[in-house]
C-alpha positions as CSV (number, residue, x, y, z in Angstrom):
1,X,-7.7,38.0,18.1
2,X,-7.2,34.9,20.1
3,X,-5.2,32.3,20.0
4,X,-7.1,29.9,18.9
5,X,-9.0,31.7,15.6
6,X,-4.7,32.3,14.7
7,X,-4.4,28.6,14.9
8,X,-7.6,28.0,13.2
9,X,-6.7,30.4,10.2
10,X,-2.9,29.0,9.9
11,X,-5.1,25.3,10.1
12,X,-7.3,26.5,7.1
13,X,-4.5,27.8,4.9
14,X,-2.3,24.9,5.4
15,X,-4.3,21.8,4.4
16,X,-5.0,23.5,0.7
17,X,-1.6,24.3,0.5
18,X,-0.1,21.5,2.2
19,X,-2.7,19.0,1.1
20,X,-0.5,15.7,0.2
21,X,1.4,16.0,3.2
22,X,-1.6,16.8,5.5
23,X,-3.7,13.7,3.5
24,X,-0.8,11.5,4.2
25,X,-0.3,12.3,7.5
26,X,-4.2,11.6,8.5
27,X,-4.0,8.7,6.5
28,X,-1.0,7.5,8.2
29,X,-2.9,8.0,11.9
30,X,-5.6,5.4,10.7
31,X,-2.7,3.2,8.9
32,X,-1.3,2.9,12.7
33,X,-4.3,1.9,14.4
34,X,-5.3,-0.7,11.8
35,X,-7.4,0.2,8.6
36,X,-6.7,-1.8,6.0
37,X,-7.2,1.3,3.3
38,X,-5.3,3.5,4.8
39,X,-2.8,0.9,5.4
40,X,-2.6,0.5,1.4
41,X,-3.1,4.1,0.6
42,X,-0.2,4.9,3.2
43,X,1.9,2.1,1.1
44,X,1.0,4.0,-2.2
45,X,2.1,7.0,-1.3
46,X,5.5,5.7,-0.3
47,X,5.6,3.9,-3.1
48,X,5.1,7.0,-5.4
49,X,6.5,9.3,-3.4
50,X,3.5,11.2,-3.1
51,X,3.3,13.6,0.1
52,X,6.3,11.2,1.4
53,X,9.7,10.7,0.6
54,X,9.6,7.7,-2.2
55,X,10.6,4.5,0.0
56,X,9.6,1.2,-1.2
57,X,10.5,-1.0,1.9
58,X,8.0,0.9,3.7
59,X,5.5,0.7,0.7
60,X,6.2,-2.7,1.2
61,X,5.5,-2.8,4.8
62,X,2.2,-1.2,4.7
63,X,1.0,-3.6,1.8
64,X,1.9,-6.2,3.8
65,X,-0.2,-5.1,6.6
66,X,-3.4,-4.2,4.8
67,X,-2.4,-7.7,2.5
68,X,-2.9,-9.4,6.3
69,X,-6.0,-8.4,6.4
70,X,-7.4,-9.2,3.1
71,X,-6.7,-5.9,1.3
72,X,-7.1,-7.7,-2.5
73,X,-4.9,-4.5,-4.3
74,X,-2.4,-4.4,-1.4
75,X,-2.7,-8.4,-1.9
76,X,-1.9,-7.6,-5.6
77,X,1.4,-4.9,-5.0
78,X,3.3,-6.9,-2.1
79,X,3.2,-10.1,-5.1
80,X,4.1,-7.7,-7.7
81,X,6.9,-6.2,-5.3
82,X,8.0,-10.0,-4.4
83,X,8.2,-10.7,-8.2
84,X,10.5,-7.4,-8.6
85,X,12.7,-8.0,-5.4
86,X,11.3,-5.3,-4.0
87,X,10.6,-6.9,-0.6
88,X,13.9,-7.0,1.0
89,X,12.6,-6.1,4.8
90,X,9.5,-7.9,4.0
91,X,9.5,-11.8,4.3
92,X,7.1,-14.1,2.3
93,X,7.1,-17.7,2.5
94,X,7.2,-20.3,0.1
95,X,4.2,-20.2,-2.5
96,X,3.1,-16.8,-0.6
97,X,2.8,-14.7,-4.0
98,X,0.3,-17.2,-5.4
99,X,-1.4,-16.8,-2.3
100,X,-1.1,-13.3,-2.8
101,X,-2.3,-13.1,-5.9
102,X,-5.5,-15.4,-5.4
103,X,-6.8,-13.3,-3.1
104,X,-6.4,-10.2,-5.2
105,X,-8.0,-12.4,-8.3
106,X,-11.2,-13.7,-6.5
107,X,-11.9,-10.1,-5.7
108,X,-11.9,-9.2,-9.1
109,X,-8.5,-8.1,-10.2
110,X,-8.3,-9.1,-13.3
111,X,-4.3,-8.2,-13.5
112,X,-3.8,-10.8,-10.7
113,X,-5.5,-13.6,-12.5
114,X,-3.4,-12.9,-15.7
115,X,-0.3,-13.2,-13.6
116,X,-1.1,-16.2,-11.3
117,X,-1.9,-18.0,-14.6
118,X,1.3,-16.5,-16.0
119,X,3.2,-18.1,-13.4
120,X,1.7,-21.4,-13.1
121,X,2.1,-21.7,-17.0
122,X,5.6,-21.0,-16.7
123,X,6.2,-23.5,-13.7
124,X,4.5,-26.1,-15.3
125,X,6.4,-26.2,-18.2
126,X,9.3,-28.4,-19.0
């Protein structure tokens, strides 16, 4: 047999048996060169540990890329992770998690609208 139907076989039998860390990995090749989905997906999975060691500053990270782009859910997790001090290595400015959060809302997210207005009811109030 030749070399390359080995490395074909060993190829086959590892992505079902491997298939969290092969998915992230892939997913983390398009994260790097710019794809907002991946971006969030790659952010999920460190968030949840899945196929990745749990790390939320990099889950962080990656939903503030994707959220640079317009990524409404990734919009929705870096606010939530503001709101929770979970964005140590990530910096948002002033009034940046209402921003955050009306993007994720005018694209639907119900959840965001219910905490934007959350928020600016409890700002408003005496």
């Amino acid at each position: 047999m030749s070399a390359a139907v080995i490395t074909v076989g060993l190829l086959l039998l590892y992505i079902p048996l491997c298939y969290e860390n092969f998915h992230f990995h892939v997913t983390h090749v398009y994260a790097r060169l710019g794809y907002p989905n991946a971006q969030h997906i790659v952010g999920q999975r460190y968030l949840q540990g899945a196929g990745v060691e749990k790390n939320e500053d990099m889950a962080m990270h990656w939903f503030r890329q994707a959220a640079g782009q317009g990524h409404p859910h990734s919009s929705f997790n870096l606010a939530v992770g503001a709101l929770r001090n979970m964005t140590r290595t990530v910096a948002l400015e002033e009034g940046e998690v209402e921003k955050l959060l009306s993007v994720a809302a005018a694209h639907g997210l119900r959840e965001a609208q219910q905490l934007l207005e959350n928020i600016l009811k409890s700002r408003s109030l005496p």
